[in-house]
Backbone as a ProteinNet text record, in pm:
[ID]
protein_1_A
[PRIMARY]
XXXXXXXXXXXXXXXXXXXXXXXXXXXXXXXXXXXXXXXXXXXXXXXXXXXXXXXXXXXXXXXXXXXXXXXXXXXXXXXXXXXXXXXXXXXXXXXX
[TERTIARY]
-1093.7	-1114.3	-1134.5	-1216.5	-1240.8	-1273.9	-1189.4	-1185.7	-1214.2	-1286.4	-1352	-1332.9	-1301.9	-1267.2	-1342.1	-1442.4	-1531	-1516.3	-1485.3	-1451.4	-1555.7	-1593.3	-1684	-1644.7	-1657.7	-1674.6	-1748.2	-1742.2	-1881.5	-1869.9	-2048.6	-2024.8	-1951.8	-1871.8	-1801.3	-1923.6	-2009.6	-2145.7	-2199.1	-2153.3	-2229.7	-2138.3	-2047.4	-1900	-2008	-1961.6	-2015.8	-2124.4	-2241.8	-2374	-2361.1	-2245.9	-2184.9	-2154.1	-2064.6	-1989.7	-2071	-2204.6	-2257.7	-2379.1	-2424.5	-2491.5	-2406.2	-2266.2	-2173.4	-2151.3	-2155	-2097.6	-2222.5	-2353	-2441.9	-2445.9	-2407.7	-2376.5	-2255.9	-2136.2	-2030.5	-2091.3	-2154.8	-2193	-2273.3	-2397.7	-2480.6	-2389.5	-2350.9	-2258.4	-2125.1	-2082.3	-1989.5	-2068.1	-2163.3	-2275.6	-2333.2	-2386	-2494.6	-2456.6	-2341	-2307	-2220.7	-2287	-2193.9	-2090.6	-1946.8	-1836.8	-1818.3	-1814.9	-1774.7	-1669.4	-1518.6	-1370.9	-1348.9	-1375.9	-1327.3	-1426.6	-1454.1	-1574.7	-1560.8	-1487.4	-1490.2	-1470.3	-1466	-1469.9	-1321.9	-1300.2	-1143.6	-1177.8	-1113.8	-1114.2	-964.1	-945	-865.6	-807.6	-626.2	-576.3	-530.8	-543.9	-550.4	-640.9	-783.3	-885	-988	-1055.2	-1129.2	-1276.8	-1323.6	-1407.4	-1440	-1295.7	-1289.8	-1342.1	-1420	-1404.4	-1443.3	-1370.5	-1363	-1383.8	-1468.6	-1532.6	-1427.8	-1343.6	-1220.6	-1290.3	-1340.3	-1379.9	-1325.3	-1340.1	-1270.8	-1384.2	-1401.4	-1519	-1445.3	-1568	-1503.9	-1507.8	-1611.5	-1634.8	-1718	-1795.1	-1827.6	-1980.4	-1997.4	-2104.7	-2175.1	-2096.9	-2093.9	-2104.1	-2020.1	-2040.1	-2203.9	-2219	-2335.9	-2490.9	-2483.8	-2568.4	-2564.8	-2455.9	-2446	-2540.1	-2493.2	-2544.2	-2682.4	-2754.4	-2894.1	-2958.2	-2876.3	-2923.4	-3024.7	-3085.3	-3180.1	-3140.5	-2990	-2889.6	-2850	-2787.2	-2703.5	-2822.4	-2946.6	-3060	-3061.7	-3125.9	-3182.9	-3053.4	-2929.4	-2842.2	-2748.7	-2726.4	-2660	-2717.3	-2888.3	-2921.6	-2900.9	-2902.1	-2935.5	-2766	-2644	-2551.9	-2505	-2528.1	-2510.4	-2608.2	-2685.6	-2742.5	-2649	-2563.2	-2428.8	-2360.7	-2330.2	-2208.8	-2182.6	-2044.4	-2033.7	-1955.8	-2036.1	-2017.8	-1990.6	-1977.7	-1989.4	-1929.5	-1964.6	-1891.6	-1778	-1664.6	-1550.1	-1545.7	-1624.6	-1632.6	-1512.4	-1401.4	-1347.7	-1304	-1351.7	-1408.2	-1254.7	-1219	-1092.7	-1057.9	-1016.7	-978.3	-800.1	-770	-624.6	-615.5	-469.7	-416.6	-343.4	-227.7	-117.9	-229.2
-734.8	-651.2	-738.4	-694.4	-755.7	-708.7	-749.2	-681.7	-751.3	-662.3	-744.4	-689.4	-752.1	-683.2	-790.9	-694.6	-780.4	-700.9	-767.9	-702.7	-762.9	-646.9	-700.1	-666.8	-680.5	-710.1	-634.3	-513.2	-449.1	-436.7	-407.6	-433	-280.4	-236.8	-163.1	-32.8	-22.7	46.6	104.9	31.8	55.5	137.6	115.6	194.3	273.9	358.9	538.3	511.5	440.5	430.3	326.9	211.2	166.4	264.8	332	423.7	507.5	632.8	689.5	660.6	475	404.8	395.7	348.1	262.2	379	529.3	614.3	618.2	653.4	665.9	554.1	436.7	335.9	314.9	380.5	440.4	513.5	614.7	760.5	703.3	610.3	581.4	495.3	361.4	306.7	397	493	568.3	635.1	729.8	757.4	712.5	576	543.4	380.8	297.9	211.6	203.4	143.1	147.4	117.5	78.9	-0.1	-40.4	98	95.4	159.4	134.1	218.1	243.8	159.2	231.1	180.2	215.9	190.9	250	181.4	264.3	192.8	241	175.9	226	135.6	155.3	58.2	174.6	108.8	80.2	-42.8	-80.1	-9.9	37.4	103.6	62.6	-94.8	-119.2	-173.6	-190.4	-243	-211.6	-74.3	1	-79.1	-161.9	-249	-341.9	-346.6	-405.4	-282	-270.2	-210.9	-287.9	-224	-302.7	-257.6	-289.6	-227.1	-259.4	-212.9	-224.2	-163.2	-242.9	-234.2	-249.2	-210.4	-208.1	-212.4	-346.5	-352.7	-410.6	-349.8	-354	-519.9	-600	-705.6	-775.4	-877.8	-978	-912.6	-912.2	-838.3	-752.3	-639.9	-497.1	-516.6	-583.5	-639.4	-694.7	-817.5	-840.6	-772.1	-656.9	-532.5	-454.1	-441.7	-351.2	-404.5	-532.5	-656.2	-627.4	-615.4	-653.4	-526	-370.4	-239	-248.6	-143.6	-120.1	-46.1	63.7	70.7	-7.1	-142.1	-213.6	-290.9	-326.8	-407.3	-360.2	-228.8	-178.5	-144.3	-110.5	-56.3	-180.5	-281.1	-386.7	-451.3	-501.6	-561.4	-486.7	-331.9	-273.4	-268.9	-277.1	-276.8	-439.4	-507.3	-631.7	-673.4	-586.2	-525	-464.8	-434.1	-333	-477.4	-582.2	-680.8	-746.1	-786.4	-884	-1016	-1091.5	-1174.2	-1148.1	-1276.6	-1264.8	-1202.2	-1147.7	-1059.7	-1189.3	-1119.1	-1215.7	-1133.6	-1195.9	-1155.9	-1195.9	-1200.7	-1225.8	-1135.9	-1230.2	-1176.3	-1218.2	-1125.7	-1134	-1137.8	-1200.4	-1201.5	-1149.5	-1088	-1112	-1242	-1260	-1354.8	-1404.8	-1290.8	-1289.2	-1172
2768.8	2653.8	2530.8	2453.6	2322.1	2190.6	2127	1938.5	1892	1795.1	1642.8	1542.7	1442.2	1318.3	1198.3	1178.2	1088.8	914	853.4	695.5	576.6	512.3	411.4	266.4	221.4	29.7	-29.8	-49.6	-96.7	-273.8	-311.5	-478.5	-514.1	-642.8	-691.7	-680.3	-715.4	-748.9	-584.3	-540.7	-368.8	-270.8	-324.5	-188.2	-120.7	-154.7	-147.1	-49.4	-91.4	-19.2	100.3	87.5	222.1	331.9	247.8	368	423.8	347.5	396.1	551	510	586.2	686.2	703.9	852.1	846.6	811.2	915.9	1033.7	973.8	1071.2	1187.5	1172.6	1228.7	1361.8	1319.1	1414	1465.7	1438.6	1538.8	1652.7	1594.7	1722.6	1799.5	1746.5	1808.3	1932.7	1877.3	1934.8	2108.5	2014	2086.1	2244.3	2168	2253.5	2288.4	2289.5	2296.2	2407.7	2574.3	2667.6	2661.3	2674.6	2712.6	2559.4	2457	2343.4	2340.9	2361.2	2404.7	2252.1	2136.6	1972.3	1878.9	1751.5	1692.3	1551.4	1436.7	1328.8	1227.1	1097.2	958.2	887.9	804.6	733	616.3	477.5	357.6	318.8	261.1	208.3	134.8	141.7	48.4	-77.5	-140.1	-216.7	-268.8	-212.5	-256.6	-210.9	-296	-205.9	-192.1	-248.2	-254.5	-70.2	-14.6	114.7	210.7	310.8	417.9	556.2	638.6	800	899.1	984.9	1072.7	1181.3	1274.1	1363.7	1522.4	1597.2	1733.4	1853.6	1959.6	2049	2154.7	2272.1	2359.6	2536.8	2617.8	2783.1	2762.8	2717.1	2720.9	2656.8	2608.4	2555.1	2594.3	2701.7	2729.9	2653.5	2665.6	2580.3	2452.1	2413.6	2250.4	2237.7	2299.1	2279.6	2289.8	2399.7	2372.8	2284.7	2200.8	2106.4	1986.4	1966.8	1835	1854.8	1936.9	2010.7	2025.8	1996.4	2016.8	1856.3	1888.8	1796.7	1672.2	1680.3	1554.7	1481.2	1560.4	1475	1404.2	1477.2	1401.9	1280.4	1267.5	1165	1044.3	1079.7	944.7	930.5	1000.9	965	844.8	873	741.3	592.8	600.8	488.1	474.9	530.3	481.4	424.5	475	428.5	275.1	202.9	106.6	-10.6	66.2	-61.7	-47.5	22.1	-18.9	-135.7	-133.4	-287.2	-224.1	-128.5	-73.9	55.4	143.1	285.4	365.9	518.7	570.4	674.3	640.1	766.6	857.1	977.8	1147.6	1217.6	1257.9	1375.5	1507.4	1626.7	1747.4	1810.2	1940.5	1971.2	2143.3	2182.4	2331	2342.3	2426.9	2469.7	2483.5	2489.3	2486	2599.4	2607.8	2712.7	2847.3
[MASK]
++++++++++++++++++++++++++++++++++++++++++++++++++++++++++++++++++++++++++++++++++++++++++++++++

């Protein structure tokens, strides 16, 4: 199993039009994304400027079809468009 929790920075002016874009983004993802077990966005309760995309995948695999689907192509760039600096990706394996 593998999580990712990738968090971005968005500008003060953009929230709103972030969120309305990554919802459509979860849905297909949710949707149409094999060996997608969780898939969603979360804003910071003290800094609504942060939001984080919190995933849940069968495998490395799956993840990597998703990256490579024709959803994440097209609304990833235009969300990375609302940022106020870079997005922090980290990708996750169990451990124990």
């Amino acid at each position: 199993m593998i999580k990712v929790v990738a968090t971005n920075k968005v500008k003060k002016e953009k929230i709103d039009e972030f969120i309305a874009l990554a919802e459509k983004l979860v849905e297909a993802t949710n949707m149409y994304d094999e060996g997608c077990i969780h898939y969603d966005i979360y804003q910071d309760i003290n800094d609504p400027q942060v939001l984080t995309f919190i995933e849940e995948w069968e495998s490395m695999e799956t993840l990597n079809k998703h990256m490579a689907a024709a959803h994440f192509e097209e609304f990833v760039p235009q969300l990375g468009a609302f940022a106020d600096g870079p997005e922090d990706v980290h990708i996750y394996q169990k451990a124990l």
